[in-house]
C-alpha positions in Angstrom: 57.9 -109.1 0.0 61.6 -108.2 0.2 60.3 -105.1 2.4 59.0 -107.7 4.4 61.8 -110.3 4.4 64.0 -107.6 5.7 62.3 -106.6 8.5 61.9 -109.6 9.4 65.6 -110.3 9.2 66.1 -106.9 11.1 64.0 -107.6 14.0 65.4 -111.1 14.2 69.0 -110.1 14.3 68.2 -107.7 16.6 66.0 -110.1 18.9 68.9 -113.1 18.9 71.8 -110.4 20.4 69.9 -109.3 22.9 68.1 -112.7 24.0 71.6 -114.1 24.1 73.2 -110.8 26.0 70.7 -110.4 27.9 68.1 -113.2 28.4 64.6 -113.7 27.4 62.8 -112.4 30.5 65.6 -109.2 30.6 64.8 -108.0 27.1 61.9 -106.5 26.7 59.9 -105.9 23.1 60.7 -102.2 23.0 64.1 -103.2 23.8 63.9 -105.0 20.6 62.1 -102.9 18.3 64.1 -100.1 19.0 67.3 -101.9 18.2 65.6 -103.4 14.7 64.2 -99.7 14.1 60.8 -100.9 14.0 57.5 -100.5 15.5 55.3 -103.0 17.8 53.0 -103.8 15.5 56.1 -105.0 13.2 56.8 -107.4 15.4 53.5 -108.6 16.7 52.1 -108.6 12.5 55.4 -111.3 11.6 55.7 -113.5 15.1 52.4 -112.9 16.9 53.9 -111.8 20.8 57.3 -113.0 22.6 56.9 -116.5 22.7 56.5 -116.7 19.1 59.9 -114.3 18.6 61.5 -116.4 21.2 60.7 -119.4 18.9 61.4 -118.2 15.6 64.8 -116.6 17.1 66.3 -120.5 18.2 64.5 -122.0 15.1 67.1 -120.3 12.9 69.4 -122.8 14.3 67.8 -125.6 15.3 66.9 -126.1 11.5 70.3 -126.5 11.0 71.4 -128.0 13.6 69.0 -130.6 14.5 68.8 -132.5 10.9 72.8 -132.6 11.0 72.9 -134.2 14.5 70.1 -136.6 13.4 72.5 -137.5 10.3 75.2 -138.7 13.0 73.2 -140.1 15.1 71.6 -142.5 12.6 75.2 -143.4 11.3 76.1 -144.0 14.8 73.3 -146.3 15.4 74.4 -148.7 12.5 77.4 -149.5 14.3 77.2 -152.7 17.0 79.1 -150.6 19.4 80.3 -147.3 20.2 81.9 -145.3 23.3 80.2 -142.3 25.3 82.7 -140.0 23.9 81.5 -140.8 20.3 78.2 -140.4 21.2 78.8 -136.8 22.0 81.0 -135.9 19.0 78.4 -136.5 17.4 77.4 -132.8 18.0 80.7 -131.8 17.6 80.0 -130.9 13.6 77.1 -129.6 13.8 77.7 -127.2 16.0 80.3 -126.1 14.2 78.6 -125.6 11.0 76.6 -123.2 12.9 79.3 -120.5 12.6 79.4 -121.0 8.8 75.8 -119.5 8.4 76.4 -116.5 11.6 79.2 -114.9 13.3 80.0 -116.8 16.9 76.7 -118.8 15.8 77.9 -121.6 17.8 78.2 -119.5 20.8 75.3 -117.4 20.6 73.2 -120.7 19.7 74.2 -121.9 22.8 73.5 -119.1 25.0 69.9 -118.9 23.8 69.7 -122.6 24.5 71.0 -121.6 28.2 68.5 -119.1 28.8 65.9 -121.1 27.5 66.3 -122.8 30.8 67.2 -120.3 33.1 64.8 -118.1 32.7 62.5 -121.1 32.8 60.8 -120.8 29.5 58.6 -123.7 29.3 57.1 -123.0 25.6 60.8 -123.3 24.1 61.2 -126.5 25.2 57.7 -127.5 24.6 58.8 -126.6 21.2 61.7 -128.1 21.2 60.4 -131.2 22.2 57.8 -131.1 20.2 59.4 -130.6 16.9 62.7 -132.6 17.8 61.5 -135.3 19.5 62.9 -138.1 16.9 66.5 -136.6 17.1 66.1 -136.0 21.2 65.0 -139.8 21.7 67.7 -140.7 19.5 70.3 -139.1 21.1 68.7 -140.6 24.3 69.0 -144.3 22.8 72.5 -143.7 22.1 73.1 -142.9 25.5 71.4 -145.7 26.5 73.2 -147.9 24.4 76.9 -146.8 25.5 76.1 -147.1 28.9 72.9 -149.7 29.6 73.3 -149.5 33.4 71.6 -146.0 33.5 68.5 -145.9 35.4 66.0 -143.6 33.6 66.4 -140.9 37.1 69.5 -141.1 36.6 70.1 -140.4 33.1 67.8 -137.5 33.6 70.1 -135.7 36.0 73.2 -136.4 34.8 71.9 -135.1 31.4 70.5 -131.8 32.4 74.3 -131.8 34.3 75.8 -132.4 31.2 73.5 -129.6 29.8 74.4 -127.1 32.1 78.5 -127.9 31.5 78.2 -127.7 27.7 76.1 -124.4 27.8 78.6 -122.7 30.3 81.9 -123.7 28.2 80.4 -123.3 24.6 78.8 -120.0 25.4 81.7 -118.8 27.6 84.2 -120.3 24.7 85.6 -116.4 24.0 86.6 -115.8 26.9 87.7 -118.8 28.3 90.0 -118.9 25.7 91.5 -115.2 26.2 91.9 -117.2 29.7 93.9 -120.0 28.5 96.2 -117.3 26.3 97.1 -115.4 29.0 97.2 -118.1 31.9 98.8 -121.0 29.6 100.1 -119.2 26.1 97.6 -121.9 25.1 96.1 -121.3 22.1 92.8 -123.3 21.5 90.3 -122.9 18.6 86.2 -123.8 19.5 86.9 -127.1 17.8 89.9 -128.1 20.2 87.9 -126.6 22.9 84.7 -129.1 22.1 87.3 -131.9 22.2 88.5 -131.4 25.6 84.9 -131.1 26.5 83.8 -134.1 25.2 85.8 -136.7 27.7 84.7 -134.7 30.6 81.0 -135.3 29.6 81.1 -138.6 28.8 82.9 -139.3 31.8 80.5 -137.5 34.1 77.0 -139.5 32.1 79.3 -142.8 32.5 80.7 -142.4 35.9 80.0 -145.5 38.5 76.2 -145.4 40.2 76.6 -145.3 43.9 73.0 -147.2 45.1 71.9 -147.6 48.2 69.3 -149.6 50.6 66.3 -146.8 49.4 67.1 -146.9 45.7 66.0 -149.7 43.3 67.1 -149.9 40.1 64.4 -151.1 37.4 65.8 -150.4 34.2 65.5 -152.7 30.9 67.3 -150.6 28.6 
């Protein structure tokens, strides 16, 4: 069993650097396998084929992650009101706690999360979905909440927007902050970096809804 656990752990570790690097399309199984020092039949005996490393790869955070961000978001809902900003520190923690249990896990947790979508892999967020759906719809709600005038296409877009900025910044955050040493002597840590994020998402979800004569607006919150 510990023969096992370990090369299980090997072809994970392995499997994470390179789907983060590289992307999940871009890395191929011997790619893998050669980097874990194991065979095919290694990997196909403990995760079944890609998909199922893909899965188990981003499930070593999203255990982690997911349960703490539903802990925040559950406090947050007892409150009669709260701002857009709060609703998105809410991730702030844990997403930090993610480096406590792997080096730049915050980062690398990130990146795979980008590449889940770039490369258009439609099982991971099936899974995601799937498994997270109570902490997704909550995090929805408290959107929803902060800012009720949000149509649901809306919210969809500006979402995935918001997406798209967080996964740039957080799995950039190494070198944009070499950037900000150099251009501004400025130096920022990834929690100060998360807080100068956080206004310029809630702003963006929040920002005034432009409507015109073709769009109708049926929304009851």
């Amino acid at each position: 069993m510990k023969e096992q656990a370990t090369t299980k752990n090997r072809i994970l570790n392995a499997a994470e650097l390179l789907f983060a690097a590289r992307g999940f399309k871009a890395t191929s199984l011997r790619a893998i396998t050669t980097a874990a020092g194991v065979n095919l039949a290694a990997v196909n005996y403990h995760y079944g084929d890609k998909k199922g490393l893909i899965r188990a790869v981003l499930s070593r955070y999203l255990e982690q992650f997911m349960p703490a961000l539903k802990m925040e978001l559950v406090a947050l809902h007892q409150r009669d009101e709260f701002s857009m900003e709060e609703v998105f520190l809410c991730a702030k923690q844990p997403l930090l706690t993610l480096n406590s249990s792997q080096t730049n896990g915050t980062t690398i947790f990130m990146s795979l999360l980008g590449r889940g979508y770039t490369d258009v892999q439609g099982h991971l967020r099936w899974f995601i979905t799937t498994h997270y759906d109570d902490v997704i719809q909550l995090f929805i709600r408290a959107v929803r909440r902060a800012h009720p005038c949000l149509d649901p296409e809306t919210l969809f877009w500006r979402l995935h927007f918001t997406l798209g900025a967080a996964v740039f910044t957080m799995a950039s955050s190494t070198a944009l902050c070499e950037i900000a040493v150099n251009d501004f002597s400025s130096h920022t840590q990834i929690d100060d970096l998360i807080n100068r994020l956080v206004p310029y998402l809630a702003a963006g979800v929040a920002a005034p809804i432009e409507l015109n004569e073709t769009l109708v607006v049926n929304f009851n919150g």
